[in-house]
Backbone as a ProteinNet text record, in pm:
[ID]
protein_1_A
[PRIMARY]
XXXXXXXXXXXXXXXXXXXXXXXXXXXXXXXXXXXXXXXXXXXXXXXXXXXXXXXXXXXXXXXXXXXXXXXXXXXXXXXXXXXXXXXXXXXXXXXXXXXXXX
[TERTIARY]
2915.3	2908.7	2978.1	2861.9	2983.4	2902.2	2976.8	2925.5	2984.6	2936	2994.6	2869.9	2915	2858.6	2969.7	2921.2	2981.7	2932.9	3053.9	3040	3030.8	2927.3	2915.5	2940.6	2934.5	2976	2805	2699.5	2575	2619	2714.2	2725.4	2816.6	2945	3062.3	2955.4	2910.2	2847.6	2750.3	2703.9	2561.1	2687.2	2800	2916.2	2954.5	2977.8	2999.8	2898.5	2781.9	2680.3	2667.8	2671.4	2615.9	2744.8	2874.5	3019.9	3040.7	2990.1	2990.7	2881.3	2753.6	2687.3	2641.9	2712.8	2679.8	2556	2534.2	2368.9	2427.3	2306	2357.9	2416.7	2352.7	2391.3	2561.3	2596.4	2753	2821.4	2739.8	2834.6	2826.5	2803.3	2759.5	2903.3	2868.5	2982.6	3102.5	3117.4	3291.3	3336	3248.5	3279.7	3328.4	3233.7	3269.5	3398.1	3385.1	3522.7	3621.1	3651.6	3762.7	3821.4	3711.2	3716.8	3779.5	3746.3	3785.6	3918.7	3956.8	4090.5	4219.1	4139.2	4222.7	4265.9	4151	4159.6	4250.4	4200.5	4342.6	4422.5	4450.4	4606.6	4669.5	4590.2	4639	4650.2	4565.7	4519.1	4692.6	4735.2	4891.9	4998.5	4976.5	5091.7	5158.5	5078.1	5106.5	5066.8	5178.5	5128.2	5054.3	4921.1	4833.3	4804.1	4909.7	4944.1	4810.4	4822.1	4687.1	4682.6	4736.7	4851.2	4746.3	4757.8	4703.5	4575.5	4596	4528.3	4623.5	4686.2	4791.3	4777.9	4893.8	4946.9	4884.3	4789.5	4763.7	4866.8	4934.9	5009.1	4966.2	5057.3	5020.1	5196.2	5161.3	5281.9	5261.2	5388.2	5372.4	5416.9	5384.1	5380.8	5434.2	5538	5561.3	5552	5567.9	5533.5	5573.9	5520.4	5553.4	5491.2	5536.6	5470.2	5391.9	5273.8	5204.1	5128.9	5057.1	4984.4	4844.2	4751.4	4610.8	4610.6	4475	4467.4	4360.2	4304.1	4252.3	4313.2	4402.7	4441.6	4613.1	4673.1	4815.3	4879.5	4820.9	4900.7	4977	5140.6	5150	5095.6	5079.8	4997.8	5099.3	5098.7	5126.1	5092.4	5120.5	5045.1	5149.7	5028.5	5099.2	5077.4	5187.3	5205.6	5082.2	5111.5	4970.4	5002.7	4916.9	4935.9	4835	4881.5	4803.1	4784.6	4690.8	4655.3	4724.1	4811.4	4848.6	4770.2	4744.2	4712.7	4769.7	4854.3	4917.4	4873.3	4845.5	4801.7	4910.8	4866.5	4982.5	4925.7	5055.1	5085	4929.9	4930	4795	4648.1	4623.6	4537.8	4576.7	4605.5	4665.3	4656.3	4731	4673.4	4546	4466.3	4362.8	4205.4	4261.9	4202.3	4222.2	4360.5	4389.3	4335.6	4370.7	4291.5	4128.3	4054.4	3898.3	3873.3	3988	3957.8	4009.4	4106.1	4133.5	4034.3	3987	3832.5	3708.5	3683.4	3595.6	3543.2
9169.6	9155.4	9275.2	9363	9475	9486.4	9581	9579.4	9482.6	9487.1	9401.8	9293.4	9184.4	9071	8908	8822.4	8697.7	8603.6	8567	8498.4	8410	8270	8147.3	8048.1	7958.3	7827.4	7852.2	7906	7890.9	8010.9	8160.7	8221.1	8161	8108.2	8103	8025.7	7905.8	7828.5	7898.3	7974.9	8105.9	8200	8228	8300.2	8184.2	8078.9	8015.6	7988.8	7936.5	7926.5	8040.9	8150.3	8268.1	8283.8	8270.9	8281.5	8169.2	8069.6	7978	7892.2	7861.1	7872.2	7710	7596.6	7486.2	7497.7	7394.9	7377.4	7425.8	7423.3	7475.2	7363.3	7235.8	7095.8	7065.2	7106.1	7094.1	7201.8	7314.8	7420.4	7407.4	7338.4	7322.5	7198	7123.8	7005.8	7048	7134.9	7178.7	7243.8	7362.3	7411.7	7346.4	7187.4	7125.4	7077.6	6997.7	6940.7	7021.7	7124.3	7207.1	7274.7	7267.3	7299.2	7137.6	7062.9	6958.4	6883.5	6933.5	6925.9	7014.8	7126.2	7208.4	7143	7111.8	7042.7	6920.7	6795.6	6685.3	6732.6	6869.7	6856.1	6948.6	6994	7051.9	7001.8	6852.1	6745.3	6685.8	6659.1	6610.1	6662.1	6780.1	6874.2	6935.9	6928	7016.9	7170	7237.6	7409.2	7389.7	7483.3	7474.5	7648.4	7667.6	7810.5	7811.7	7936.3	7975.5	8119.3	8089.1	8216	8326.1	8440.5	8549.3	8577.8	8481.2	8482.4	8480.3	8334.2	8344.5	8213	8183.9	8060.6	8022.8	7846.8	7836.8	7722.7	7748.2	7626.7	7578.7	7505.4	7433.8	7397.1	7480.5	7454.6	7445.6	7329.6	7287.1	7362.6	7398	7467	7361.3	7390	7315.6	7395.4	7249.2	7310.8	7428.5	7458	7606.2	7612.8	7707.5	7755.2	7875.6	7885.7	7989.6	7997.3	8164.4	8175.4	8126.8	8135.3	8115	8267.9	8344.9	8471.4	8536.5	8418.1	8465	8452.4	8374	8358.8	8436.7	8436.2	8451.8	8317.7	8181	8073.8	8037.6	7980.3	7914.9	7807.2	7748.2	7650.6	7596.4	7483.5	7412.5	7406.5	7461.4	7447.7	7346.9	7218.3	7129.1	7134.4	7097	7121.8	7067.6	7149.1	7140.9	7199.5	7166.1	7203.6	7334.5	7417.4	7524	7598.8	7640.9	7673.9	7833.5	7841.3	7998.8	7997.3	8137.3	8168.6	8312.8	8358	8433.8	8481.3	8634.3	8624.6	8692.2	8693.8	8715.2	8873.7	8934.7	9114.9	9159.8	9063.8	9103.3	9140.2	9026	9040.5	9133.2	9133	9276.3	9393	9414.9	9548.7	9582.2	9461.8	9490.9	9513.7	9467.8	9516.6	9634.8	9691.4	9814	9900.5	9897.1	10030.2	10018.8	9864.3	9947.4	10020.1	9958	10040.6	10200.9	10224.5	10365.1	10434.9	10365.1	10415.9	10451.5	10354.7	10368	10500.6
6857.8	7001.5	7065	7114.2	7213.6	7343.9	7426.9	7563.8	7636.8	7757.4	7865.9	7888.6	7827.1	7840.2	7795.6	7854.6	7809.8	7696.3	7594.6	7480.4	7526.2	7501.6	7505.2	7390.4	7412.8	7328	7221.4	7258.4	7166.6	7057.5	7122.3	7051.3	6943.3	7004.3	6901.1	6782.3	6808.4	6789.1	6605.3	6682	6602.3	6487.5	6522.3	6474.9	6380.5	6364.6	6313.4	6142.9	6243.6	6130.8	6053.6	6110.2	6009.9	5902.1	5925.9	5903	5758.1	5799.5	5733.1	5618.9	5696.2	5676.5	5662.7	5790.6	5786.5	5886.2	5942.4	6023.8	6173.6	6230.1	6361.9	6396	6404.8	6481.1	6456.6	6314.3	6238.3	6331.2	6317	6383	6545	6626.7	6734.5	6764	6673.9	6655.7	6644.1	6525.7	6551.9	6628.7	6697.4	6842.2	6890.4	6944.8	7068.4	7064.3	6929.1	6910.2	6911.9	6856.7	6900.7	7020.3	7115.6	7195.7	7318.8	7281	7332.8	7310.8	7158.9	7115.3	7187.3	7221.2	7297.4	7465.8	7487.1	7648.1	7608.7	7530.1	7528.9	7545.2	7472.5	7433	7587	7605.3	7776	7848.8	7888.6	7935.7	7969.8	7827.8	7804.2	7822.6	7882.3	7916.2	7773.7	7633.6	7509.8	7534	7452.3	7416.2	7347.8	7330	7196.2	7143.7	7060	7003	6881	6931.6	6822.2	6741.6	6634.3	6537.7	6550.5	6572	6615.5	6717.6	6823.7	6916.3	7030.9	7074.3	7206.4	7166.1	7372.8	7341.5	7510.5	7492.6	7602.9	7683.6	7798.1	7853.5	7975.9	7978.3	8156.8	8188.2	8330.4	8397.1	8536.7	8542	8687.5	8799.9	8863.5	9023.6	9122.5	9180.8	9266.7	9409.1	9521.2	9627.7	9670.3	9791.2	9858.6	9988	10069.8	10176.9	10162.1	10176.4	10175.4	10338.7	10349.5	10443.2	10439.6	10554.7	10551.4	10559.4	10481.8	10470.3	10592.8	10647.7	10732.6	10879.6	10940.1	11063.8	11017.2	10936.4	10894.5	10915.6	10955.4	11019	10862.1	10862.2	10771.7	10709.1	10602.9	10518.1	10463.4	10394.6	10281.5	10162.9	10068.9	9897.2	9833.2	9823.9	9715.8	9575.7	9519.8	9383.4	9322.1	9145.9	9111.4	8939.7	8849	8751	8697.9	8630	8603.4	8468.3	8435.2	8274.2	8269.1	8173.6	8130.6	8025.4	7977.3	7832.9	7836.2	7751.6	7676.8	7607.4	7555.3	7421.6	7349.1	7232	7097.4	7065.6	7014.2	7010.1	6934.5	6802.7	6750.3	6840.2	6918.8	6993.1	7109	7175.7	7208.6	7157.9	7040.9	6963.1	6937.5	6885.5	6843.3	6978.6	7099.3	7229.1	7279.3	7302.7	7261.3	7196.1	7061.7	6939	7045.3	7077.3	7043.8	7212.3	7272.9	7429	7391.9	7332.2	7278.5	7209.5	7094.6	6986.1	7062	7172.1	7283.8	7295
[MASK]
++++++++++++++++++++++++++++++++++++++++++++++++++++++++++++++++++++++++++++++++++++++++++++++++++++++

C-alpha cells in the first residue's frame, strides 16, 4: 500500500488473508472482532497498548469556557470524554525513515 490513499477494514481484512491464509469470511471476522475489542475496552475507560504500534486512551475533559468562533461570544463546553492515540517510538521511526527515503 503506498501513495495517498485510505486503508479500510476490506483492506486490513485482504492483508490478513493473503498474510495468513484463512478465508476471507475468517479474516473479515477477526478484523471485526478486534476491532470491537478495542472499542469495549475504550468503551470502559481501559488503555489498550499495542507493543510497537501506540497506546490508545480516553480521557476525561472537563468543563471549560470556550468562545463561539464565529460571533467571539463566550460558550460553555461541557465535559466530555475523548479518544487519544499515541504512538510508540517504533512507529514513529519507521514513518520517519520512509518520509526521509521518499
Amino acid at each position: 500500500m503506498s501513495g495517498l490513499q485510505t486503508v479500510t477494514r476490506a483492506d486490513l481484512c485482504e492483508a490478513v488473508h493473503e498474510e495468513v491464509g484463512l478465508s476471507r469470511q475468517e479474516c473479515s471476522a477477526l478484523v471485526e472482532r478486534t476491532l470491537e475489542l478495542i472499542v469495549e475496552s475504550l468503551e470502559q475507560g481501559d488503555t489498550v497498548k499495542l507493543s510497537g504500534f501506540g497506546v490508545f486512551q480516553v480521557r476525561e475533559k472537563r468543563a471549560r469556557m470556550g468562545r463561539n468562533p464565529k460571533t467571539g461570544e463566550p460558550a460553555a463546553i461541557n465535559p466530555r470524554r475523548v479518544i487519544s492515540f499515541r504512538a510508540s517510538q517504533i512507529m514513529k521511526s519507521r514513518v520517519h525513515d520512509a518520509v526521509v527515503e521518499a
